[in-house]
C-alpha positions in Angstrom: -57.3 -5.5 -220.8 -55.6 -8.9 -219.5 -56.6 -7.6 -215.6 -60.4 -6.8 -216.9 -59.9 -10.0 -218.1 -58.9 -12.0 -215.1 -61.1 -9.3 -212.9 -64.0 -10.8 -214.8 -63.4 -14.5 -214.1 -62.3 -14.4 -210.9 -66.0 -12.4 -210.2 -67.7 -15.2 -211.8 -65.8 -17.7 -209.7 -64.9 -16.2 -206.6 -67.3 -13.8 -205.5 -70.4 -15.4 -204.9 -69.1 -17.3 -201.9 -67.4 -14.4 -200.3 -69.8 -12.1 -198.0 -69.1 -8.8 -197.1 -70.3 -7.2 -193.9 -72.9 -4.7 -194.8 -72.4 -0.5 -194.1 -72.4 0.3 -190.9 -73.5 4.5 -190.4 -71.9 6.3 -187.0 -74.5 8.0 -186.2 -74.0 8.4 -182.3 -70.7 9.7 -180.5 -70.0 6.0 -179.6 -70.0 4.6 -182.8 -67.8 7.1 -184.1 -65.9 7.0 -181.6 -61.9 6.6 -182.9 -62.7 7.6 -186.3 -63.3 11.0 -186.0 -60.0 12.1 -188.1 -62.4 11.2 -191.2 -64.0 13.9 -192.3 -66.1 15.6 -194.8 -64.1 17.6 -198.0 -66.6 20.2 -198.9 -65.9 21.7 -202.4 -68.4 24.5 -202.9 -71.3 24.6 -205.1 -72.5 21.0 -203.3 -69.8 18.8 -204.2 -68.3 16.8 -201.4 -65.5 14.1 -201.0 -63.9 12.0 -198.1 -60.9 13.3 -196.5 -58.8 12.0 -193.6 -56.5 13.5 -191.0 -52.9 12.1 -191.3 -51.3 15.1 -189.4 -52.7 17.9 -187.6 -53.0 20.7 -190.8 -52.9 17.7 -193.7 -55.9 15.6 -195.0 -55.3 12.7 -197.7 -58.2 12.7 -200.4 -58.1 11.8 -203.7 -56.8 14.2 -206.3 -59.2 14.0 -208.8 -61.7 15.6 -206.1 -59.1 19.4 -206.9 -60.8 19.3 -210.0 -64.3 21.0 -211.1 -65.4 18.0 -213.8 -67.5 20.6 -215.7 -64.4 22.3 -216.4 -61.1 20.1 -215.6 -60.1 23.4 -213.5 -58.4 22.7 -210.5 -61.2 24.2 -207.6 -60.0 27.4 -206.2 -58.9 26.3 -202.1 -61.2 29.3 -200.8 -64.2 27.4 -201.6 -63.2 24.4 -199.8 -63.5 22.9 -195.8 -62.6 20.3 -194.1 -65.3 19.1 -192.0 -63.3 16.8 -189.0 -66.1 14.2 -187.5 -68.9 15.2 -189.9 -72.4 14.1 -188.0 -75.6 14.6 -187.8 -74.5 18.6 -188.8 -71.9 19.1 -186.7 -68.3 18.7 -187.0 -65.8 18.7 -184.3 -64.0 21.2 -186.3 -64.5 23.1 -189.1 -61.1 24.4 -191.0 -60.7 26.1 -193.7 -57.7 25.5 -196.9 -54.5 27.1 -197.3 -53.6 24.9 -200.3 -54.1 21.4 -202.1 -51.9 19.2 -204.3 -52.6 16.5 -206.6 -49.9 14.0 -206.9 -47.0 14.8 -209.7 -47.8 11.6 -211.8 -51.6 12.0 -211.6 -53.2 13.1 -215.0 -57.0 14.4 -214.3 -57.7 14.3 -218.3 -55.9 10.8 -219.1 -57.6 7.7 -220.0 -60.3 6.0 -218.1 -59.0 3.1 -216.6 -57.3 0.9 -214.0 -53.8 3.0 -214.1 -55.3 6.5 -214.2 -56.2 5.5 -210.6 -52.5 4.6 -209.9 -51.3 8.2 -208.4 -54.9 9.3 -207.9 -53.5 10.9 -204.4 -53.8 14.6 -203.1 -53.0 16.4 -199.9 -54.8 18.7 -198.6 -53.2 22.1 -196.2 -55.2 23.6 -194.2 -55.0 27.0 -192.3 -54.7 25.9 -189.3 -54.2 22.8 -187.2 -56.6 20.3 -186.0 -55.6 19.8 -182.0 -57.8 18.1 -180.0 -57.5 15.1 -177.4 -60.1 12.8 -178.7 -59.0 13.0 -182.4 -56.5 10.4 -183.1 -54.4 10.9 -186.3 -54.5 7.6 -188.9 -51.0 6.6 -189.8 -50.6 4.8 -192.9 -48.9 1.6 -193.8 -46.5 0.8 -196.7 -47.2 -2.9 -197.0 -49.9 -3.4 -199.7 -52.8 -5.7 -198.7 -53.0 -9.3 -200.6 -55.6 -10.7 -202.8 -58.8 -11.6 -200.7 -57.3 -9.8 -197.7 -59.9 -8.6 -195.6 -60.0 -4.2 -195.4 -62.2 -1.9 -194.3 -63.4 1.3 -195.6 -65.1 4.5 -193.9 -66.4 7.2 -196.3 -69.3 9.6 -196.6 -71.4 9.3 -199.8 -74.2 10.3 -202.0 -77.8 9.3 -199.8 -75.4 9.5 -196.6 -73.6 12.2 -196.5 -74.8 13.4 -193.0 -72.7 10.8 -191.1 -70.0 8.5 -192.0 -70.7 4.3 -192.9 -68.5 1.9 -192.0 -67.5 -0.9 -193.8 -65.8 -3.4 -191.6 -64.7 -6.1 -194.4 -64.3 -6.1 -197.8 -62.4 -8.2 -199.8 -59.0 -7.4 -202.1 -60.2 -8.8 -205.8 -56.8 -7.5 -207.3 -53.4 -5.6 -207.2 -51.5 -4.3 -210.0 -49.2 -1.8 -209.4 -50.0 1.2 -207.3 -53.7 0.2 -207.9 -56.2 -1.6 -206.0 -59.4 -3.5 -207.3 -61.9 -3.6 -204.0 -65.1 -5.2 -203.2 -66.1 -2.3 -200.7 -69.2 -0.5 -201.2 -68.4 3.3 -202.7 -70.5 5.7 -204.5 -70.1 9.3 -205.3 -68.8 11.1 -202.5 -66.8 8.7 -201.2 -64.1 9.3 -203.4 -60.5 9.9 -200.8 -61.8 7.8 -198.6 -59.8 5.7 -196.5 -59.5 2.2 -196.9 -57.8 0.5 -193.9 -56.5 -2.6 -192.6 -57.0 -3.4 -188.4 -53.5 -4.8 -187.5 -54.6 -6.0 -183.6 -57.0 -3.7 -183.5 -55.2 -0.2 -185.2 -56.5 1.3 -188.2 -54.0 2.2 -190.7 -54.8 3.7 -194.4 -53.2 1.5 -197.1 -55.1 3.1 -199.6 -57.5 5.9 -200.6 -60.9 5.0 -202.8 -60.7 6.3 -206.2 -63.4 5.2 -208.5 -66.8 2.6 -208.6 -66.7 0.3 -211.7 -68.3 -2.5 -212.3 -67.0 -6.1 -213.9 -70.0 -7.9 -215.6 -72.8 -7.1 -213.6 -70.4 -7.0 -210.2 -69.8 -3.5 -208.5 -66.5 -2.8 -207.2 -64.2 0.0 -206.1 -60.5 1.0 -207.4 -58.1 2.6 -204.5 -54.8 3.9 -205.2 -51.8 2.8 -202.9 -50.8 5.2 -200.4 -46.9 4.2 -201.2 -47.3 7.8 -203.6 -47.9 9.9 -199.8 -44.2 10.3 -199.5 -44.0 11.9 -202.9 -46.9 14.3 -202.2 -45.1 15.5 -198.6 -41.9 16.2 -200.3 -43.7 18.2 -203.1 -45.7 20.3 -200.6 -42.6 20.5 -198.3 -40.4 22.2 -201.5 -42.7 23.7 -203.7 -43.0 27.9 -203.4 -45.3 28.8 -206.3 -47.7 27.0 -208.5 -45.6 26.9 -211.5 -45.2 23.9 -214.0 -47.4 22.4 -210.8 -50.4 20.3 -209.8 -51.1 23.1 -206.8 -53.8 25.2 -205.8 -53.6 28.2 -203.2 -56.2 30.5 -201.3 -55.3 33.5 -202.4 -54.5 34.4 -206.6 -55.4 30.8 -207.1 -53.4 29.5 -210.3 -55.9 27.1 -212.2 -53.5 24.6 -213.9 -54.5 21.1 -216.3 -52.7 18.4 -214.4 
């Protein structure tokens, strides 16, 4: 409660004499040119997040995206794609999952609010690599960003879903642990998106959008740190079976409550 607290003044005060730049949506082959490692998550039955290509067969999302919210059963991997490039209907490759993990710490039926977000971090295996010369891999970047640092986010969304939007610069309203308080524009679908900052001119992922809120009558977004990445590698590089585990798998699919 003390952060809502400060959240809420410092939206009174600061806010109204920062501007954002507005959405941008790639909707030719040069405007998404270099971002084409973002991608669609399609989760069967129409549900959708953002996903992003940090190695050839691995996409970061967010982990609350595993879970079907009618049910708080973690989504089978056989209904799910990655969609690389997502535009216009078209992809510039369509893979399929081998497996998905939510982050150890993340608790998909724990409170609603700022430190559910914290760990709010998946990876997502797919069957087979993603190789191809004009897809460049996002690496991410340790450092967390500073209050009113300027980031940028690129995400697909409900009323856009067809092509990705850019959002160049947005502001950081807030840090408290592994969580970040944004003032990019989200909405549903957007969720795993990456939000970036452009050190001379390179992209890299310092956090992956979580949730809209809103403070007073202000929208915002929460991102989770990608300092919790690491973890997630280490888990999916050790674990064998779905046991005792945040994990889902193509075939005899496990469901398991975080």
């Amino acid at each position: 409660m003390r952060l809502i607290a400060f959240l809420i003044a410092l939206i009174g005060l600061a806010l109204p004499a920062l501007a954002d730049q507005p959405l941008q949506a790639l909707e030719t082959g040069d405007a998404s040119r270099g971002w084409e490692a973002v991608g669609k998550l399609d989760l069967g039955h129409g549900g959708f997040c953002t996903g992003t290509l940090i190695a050839p067969d691995l996409v970061l999302t967010a982990a609350h995206c595993l879970f079907d919210k009618r049910t708080g059963a973690m989504i089978d991997a056989d209904s799910m794609e990655f969609l690389a490039g997502w535009r216009s209907g078209r992809a510039l490759a369509y893979r399929k999952v081998k497996r998905a993990i939510a982050h150890p710490s993340y608790r998909y039926d724990g409170p609603h609010r700022l430190s559910r977000s914290s760990f709010d971090l998946a990876l997502v295996e797919l069957t087979q690599p993603v190789r191809l010369p004009q897809l460049r891999l996002f690496e991410l970047d340790q450092s967390p960003p500073t209050r009113n640092e300027n980031v940028g986010v690129l995400s697909y969304a409900k009323g856009r879903s067809e092509a990705p939007s850019l959002q160049r610069a947005c502001r950081v309203i807030e840090r408290e642990n592994n969580t970040l308080v944004l003032s990019c524009s989200v909405d549903f679908g957007s969720s795993g998106a990456p939000v970036f900052t452009l050190d001379n001119g390179v992209p890299r992922i310092v956090s992956v959008i979580s949730a809209k809120a809103e403070i007073g009558r202000e929208k915002v977004s929460v991102g989770a740190l990608v300092r919790g990445v690491a973890d997630l590698r280490a888990d999916l590089s050790s674990r064998e079976t779905p046991d005792g585990t945040n994990e889902i798998r193509v075939k005899g699919a496990k469901f398991l409550r975080p």
